[in-house]
N, C-alpha and C positions, 0 to 999 in steps of 0.2 A: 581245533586248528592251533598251531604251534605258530607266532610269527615273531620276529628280531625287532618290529616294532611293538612301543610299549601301548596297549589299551587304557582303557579308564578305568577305572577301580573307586569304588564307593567304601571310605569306612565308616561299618554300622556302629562299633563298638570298640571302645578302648577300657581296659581291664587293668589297675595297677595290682603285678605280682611282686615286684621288691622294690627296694630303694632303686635298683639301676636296671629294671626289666619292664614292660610292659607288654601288654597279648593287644592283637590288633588284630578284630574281626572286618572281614575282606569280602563285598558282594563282587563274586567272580563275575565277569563278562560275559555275557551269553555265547562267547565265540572259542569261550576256552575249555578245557577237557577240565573236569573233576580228578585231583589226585588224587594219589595212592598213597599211602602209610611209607613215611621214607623221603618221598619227593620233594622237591622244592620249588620256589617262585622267584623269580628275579624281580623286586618293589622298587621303584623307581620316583624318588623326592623330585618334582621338575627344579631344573637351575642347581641341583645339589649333587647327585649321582644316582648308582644304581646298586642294590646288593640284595645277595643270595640270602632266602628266609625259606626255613623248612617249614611245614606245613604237622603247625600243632594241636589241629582241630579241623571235624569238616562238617557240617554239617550240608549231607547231598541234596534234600527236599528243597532248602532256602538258598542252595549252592553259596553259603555264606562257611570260605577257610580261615581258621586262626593263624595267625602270625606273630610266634613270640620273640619281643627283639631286647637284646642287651647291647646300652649306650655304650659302646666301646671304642667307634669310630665317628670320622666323621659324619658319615651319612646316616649311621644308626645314631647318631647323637642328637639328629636333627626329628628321627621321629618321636624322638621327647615330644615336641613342641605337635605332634599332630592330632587333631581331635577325631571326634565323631561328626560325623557329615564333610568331611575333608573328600578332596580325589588325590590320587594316588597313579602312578604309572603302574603297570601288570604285564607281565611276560609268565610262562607256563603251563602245564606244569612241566617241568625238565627233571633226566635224572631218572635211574633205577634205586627203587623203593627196597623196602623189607620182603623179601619172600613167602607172603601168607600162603598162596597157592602151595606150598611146598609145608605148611606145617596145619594142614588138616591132620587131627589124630595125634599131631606130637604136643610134648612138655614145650613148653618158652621162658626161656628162664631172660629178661633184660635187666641189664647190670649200667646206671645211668649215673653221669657225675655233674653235677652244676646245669650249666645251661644243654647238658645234654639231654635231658628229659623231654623236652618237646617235642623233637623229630619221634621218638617211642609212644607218646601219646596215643594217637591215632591208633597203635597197635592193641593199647588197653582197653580204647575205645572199643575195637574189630570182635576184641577176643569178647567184651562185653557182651554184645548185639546180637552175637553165634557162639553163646556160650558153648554148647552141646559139639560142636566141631574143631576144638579142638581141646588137647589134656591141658595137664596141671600149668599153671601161672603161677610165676614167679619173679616180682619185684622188687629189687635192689637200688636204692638209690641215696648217695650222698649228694653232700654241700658243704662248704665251710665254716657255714653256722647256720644257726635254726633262723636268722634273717635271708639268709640265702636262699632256702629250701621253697619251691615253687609249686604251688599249687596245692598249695597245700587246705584248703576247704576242699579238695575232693577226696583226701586218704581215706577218709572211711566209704568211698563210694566201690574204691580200687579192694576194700578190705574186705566190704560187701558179694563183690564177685565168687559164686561158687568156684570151689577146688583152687583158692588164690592167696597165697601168700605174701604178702609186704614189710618189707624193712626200710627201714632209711636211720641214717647216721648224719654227725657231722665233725669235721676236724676239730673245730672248737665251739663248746657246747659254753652257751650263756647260762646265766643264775634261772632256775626252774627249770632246764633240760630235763627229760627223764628218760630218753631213747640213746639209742647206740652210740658210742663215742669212738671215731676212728675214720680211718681212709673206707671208702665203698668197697674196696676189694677185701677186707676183714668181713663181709657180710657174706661170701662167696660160700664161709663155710655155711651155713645154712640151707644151700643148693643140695637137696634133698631128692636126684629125678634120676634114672636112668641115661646115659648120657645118648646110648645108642638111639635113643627113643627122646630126646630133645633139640634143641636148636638153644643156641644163647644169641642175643643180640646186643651188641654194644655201641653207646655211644659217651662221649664226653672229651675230656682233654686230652690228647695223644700219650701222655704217660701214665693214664689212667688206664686206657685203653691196653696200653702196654701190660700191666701187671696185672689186670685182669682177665686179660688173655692168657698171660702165663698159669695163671691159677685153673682158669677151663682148663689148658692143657693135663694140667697133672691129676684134675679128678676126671679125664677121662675123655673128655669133650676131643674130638676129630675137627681137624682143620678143615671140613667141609660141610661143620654143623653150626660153625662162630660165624657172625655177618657184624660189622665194621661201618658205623658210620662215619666217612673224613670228612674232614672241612679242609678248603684248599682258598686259594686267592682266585674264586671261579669271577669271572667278570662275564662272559659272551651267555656263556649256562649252555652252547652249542659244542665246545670243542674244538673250536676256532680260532682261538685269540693266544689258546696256548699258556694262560699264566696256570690251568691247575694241572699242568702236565705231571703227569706221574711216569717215568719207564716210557713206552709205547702209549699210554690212558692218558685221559683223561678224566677226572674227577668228575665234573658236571655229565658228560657224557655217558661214562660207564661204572659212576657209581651215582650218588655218594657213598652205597650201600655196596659194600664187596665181602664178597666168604674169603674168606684167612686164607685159605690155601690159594686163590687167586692174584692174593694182592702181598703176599707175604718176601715173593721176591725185592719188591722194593719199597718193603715198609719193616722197619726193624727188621733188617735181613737176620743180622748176627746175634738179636734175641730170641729168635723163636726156634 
């Protein structure tokens, strides 16, 4: 059950991933649905506000979802200050996810920048657990610099995965770097798959998104193989309230997750 009012939310676990990130595991509600790879939660500090956190871990047997949050506001700046055994407001899960249903059998190629890594998680996770269903894996990911780079105690798990290839870069590489140096979209050339026979998923900064898109397009990739994570100023998470209007959309409603040729009308109309 979906409701507009916020539940109780248990946190079991907080994880420090950088200087200005933290992962907050989340005992869901007994009243709420298990997400899907994509989706999102609306977390709710009491007396402080409310905001939109994708879901970067789940575990379904403990129904316990991760919640990776960058102090950037004011309400994500407050859950600095939240621990373990804290309660928390809970709304969701809201929101059209990644399209796994659609890529049994196909290549995945995700192409992730900074804080956009989380919401893809889940999908590394997916491809993990059922390996055998679907083809080749392909991980792409920057960051600013190798303090930036998130989660990083698990790349040799992600390395580990039959048929799985990973890269990751960063713009500025510190003293002992020894990986990629460069934008995430310099890694594109390594995309290795059949386009007709792939899916690419994208998520991170909108002109990230941008050039990485462009780069799908020109090795092949069809505007109804790319899916598109936004971020928008979602506040209701229903469609309601109208601040992530896009066109006729809305963002919490009819994405976060949209195929390029969906959303292309009113997103970089005159780059693509």
């Amino acid at each position: 059950m979906t409701t507009l009012t916020p539940l109780k939310a248990l946190i079991t676990r907080v994880r420090t991933e950088t200087w200005n990130i933290k992962t907050y595991y989340v005992k869901l509600p007994d009243e709420a649905k298990l997400p899907k790879p994509g989706q999102f939660n609306m977390l709710y500090i009491h007396g402080v506000g409310e905001v939109p956190i994708s879901i970067s871990d789940l575990d379904e047997e403990s129904r316990i979802a991760a919640h990776t949050v960058r102090f950037v506001g004011s309400v994500t700046k407050t859950f600095e200050l939240l621990k373990e055994g804290d309660i928390i407001g809970f709304r969701g899960p809201y929101g059209i996810g990644w399209p796994m249903d659609a890529m049994i059998n196909k290549n995945i190629v995700l192409i992730a920048g900074g804080i956009g890594l989380p919401p893809l998680r889940p999908v590394i996770r997916e491809v993990a657990r059922n390996r055998s269903a679907y083809g080749k894996l392909i991980i792409l990911y920057g960051a600013r610099t190798p303090e930036d780079l998130l989660f990083t105690y698990e790349y040799s798990d992600y390395e580990s995965i039959p048929d799985t290839e990973f890269y990751v870069t960063v713009d500025k590489p510190s003293e002992g770097w020894k990986n990629n140096v460069g934008f995430v979209t310099n890694l594109i050339k390594y995309v290795d798959v059949n386009p007709s026979e792939s899916y690419a998923f994208v998520c991170g900064p909108e002109i990230m998104m941008k050039f990485a898109t462009q780069e799908l397009l020109k090795r092949g990739f069809k505007t109804n193989k790319i899916y598109l994570s936004l971020e928008r100023r979602m506040k209701c998470g229903v469609g309601l309230c109208g601040h992530c209007q896009m066109g006729p959309y809305f963002v919490c409603k009819h994405g976060p997750v949209f195929p390029l040729w969906f959303i292309s009308k009113y997103f970089w109309v005159d780059q693509i």
